[in-house]
Structure formats: C-alpha cells, structure tokens
C-alpha positions as CSV (number, residue, x, y, z in Angstrom):
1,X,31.0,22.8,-63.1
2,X,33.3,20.6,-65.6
3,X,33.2,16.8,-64.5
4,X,36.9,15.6,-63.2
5,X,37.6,19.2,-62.6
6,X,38.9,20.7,-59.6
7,X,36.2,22.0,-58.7
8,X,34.3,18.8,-58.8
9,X,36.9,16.7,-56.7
10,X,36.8,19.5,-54.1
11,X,33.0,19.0,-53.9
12,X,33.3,15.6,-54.1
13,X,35.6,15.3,-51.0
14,X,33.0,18.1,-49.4
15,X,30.4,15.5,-49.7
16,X,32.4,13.0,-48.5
17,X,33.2,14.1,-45.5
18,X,29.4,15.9,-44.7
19,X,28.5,11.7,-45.2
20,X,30.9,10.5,-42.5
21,X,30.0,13.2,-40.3
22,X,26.3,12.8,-40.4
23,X,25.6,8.8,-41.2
24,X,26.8,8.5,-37.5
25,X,23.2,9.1,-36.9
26,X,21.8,6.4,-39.6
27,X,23.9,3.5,-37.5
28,X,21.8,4.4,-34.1
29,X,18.4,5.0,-35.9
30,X,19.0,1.4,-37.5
31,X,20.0,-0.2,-34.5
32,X,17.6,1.2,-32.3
33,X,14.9,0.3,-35.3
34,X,16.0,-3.6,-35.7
35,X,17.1,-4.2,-31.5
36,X,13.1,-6.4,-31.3
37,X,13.2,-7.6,-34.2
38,X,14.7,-11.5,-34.3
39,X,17.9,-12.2,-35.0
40,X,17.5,-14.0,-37.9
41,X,15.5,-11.4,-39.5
42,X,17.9,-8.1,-38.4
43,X,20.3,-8.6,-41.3
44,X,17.3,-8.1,-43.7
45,X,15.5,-5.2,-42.3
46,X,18.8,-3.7,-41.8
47,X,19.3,-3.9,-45.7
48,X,15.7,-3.6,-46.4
49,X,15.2,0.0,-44.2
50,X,18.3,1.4,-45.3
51,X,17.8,0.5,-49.3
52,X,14.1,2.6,-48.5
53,X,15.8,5.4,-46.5
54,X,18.9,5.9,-49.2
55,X,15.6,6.1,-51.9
56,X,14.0,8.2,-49.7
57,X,16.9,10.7,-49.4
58,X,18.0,10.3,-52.9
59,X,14.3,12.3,-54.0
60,X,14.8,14.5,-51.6
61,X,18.4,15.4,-52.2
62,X,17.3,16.1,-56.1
63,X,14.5,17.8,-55.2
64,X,16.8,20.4,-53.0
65,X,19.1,20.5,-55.9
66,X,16.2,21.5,-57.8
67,X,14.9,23.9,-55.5
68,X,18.1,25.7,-54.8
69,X,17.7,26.9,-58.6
70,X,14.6,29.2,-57.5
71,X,16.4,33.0,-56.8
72,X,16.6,33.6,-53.2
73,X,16.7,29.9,-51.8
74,X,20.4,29.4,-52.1
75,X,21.3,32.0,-49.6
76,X,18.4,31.0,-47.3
77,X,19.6,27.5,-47.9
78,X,23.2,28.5,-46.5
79,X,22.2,30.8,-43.5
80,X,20.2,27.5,-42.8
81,X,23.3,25.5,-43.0
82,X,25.1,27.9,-41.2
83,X,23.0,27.2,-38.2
84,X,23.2,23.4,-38.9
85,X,27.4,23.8,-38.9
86,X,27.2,25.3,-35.3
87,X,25.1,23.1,-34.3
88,X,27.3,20.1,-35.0
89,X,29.8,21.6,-33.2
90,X,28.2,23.5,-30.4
91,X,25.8,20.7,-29.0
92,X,26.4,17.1,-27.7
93,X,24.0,15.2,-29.9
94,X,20.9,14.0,-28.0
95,X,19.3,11.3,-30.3
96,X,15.6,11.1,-30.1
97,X,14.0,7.3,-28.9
98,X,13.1,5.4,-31.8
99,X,10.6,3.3,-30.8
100,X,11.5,-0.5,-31.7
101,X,8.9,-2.3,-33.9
102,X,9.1,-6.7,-33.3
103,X,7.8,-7.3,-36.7
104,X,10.2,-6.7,-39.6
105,X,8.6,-4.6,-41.9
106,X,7.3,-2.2,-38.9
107,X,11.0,-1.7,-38.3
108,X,11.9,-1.1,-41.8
109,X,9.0,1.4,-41.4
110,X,10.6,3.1,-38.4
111,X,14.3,3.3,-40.3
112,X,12.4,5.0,-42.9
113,X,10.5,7.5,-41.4
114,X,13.3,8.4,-39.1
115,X,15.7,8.6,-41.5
116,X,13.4,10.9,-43.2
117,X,13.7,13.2,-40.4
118,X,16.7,13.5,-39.1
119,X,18.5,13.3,-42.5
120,X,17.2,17.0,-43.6
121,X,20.4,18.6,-42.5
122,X,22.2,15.6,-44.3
123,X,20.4,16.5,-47.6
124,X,20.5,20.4,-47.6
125,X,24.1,19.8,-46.8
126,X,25.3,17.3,-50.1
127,X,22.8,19.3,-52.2
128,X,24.5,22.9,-51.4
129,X,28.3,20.9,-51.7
130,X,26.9,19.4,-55.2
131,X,26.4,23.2,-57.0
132,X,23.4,21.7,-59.0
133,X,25.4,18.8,-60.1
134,X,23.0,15.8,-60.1
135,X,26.4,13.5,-61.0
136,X,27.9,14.4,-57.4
137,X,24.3,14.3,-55.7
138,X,24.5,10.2,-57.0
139,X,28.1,10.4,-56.3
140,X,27.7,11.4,-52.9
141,X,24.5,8.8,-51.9
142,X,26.6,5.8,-53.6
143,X,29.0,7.0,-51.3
144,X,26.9,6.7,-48.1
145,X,25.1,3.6,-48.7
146,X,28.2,1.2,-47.7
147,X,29.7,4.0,-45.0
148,X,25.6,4.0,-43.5
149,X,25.6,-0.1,-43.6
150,X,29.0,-0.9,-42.7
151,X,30.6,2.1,-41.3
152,X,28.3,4.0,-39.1
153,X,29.1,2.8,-36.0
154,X,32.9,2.3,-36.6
155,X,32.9,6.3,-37.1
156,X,30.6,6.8,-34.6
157,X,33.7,5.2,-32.2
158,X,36.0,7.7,-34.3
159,X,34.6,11.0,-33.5
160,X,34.0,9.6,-30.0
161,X,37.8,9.4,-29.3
162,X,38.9,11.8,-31.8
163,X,36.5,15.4,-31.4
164,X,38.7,17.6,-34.2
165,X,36.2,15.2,-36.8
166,X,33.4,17.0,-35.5
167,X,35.4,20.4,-36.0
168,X,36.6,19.6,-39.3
169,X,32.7,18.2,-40.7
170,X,31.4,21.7,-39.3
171,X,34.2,24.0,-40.8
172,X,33.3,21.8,-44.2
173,X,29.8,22.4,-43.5
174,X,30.0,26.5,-43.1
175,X,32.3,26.5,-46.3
176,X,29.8,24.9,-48.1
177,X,27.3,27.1,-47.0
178,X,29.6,30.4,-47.5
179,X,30.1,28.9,-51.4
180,X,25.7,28.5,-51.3
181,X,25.4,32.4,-50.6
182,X,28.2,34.0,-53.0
183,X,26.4,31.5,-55.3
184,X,22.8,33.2,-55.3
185,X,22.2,34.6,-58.0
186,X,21.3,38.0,-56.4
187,X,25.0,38.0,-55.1
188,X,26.8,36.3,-57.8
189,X,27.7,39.0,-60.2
190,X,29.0,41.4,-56.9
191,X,30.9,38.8,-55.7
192,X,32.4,37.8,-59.0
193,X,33.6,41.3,-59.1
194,X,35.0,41.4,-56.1
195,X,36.6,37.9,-55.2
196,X,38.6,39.7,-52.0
197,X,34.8,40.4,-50.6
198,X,33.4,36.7,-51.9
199,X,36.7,34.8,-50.1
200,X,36.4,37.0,-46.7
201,X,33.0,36.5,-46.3
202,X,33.6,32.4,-46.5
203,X,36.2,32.8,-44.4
204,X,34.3,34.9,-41.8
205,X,31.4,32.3,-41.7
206,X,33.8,29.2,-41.2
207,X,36.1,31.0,-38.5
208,X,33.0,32.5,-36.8
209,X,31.1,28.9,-36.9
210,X,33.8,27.6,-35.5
211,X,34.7,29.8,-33.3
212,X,31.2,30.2,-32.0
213,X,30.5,26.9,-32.2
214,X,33.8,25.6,-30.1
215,X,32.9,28.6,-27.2
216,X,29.3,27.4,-26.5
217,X,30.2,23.8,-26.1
218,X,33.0,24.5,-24.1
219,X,31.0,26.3,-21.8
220,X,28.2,23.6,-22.1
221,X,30.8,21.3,-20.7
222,X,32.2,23.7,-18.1
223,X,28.2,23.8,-16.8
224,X,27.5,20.3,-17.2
225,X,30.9,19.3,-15.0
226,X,30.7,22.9,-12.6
C-alpha cells in the first residue's frame, strides 16, 4: 500500500470509524474504573489508565499485524470479524461490572486489564483495516487516544439517539473483514484473477451482516417488548 494513496485514506477513514464505534466501551470501563476513587485524583487515573491501556493495545495491535502475515490467519482473522460485525449490530451491548478500586493505581489497574479485554475486537478490527501497514496501525491509536479521553461518552449519546452509527460501524467492519479474506494469501492470486468473484463476495458478507445482523435485533426487540 503507497502512503497518501487511495487506498491508504480509505483505510484510514476504515479505522476511523471502527475507533468511534468501539471506544464507546473505553468511556464506561473508565468511568466505572475511577467512580471510588477521589475526586481530586480521577483526572489522573483517568489519564494514567488510559495512557496504559492505549500502550497495552498498541503491542497488541502490532502483534496482530504481525500475525496476520502467517498463511491461513487472515481469513480466520475475517470470518472472526465477520462474527464480531453481527454482533455489533445484532445485540444490545451488555457491559460487564467493573469492579471500582478506591485507591488510584488499583483503578488504573482495573482500566488496564479491562481494556485489555474487551478491546480484542477493537484490535483485530484496525489491524485487518491497516493491510500490514504499521503507519496506519499508529495512525489509527493516535486517533483514539483523544476520541477514548474526550469523546467516548459524547458518542456514546450519538449512537444512543442516532442507531444507523451502529449499522454503518458494522457494514465498515464486514468490509474490512471481506478485504482480510480475498487478502489471504491462499485466495489472493484467484481473486486477483477474478475481481467480479473478489467484489461479490465482499458485497455478500456486508449485505448478509447487515442483513442478518438487523433481523435478529429486531426480533430481539419485538421479544423483549412482546
């Protein structure tokens, strides 16, 4: 991939948008982490935990990268983020309790380790939208340090009031995963040769994670209000 290419800004604004879909979760593990903690301390283990969780992700976003070199783990890598697209937009998010630590560096502790877990989709996500490009990997975390700080919570209130985020964030996260598995290098040479086959199968996996996707949480809702 050529930097400043087209290619590169379409990634780019892939990664972008997987950030703003999936830092909503950042803003509730912080707050949740920090809510004992005193006042006067919050603002630091607030920039303390997330400094350690954005370090935290940044190794394991490279390491991905890395991995999704090995034959065979980019198209596991994008059936997995298939399942992570539907997901996002089948389920209403339940948020596991973080338990809230009164001494500041237990809560930075907690932001940590719970970042660490529920960012895996997060990093298997920017990794598959960054096509081996460490540049747009450290692109992508710059990006999500000030959105995961200051603008967790304000998006948070945006996909509350305006759903078709979530829908857009999971038909960015099936194409990315559709572009992971005509990118294997098992596939890449048939799908090179036949670019009708590569585009129809991308546009089959975002139109049937969508559609899927949109049909189970309708009839979640229909059950939950029946």
């Amino acid at each position: 991939m050529e930097l400043f290419s087209a290619e590169f800004f379409q990634a780019l604004i892939a990664i972008i948008i997987i950030d703003l879909v999936l830092a909503g979760d950042n803003a509730i593990v912080i707050g949740m982490a920090a809510r004992r903690v005193p006042k006067d301390k919050q603002r630091m283990v607030i920039i303390w935990g997330t400094i350690g969780a954005i370090v935290i992700r940044a190794v394991a976003t490279l390491a991905v990268v890395w991995l999704l070199k090995i034959p065979g783990l980019l198209l596991a890598g994008g059936i997995l983020l298939i399942w992570i697209a539907y997901k996002l937009l089948a389920e209403d998010k339940e948020h596991e309790k973080v338990d809230a630590k009164q001494s500041m560096w237990g809560a930075i502790q907690t932001i940590i380790i719970a970042d660490a877990v529920m960012g895996l989709d997060n990093v298997l996500a920017i990794a598959g939208a960054a096509h081996s490009n460490y540049l747009l990997v450290i692109i992508g975390l710059l990006i999500s340090v000030p959105i995961i700080i200051f603008g967790s919570t304000i998006i948070l209130k945006f996909i509350e009031k305006y759903p078709i985020i979530i829908f857009i964030g999971s038909g960015v996260l099936a194409w990315t995963a559709g572009k992971m598995i005509v990118g294997e290098p098992y596939l890449k040479d048939f799908f090179t040769e036949e670019p009708f086959l590569k585009w129809g199968l991308i546009l089959f996996i975002i139109l049937g994670v969508l559609i899927a996707g949109r049909i189970t949480r309708m009839r979640r809702q229909s059950i939950q209000q029946g």
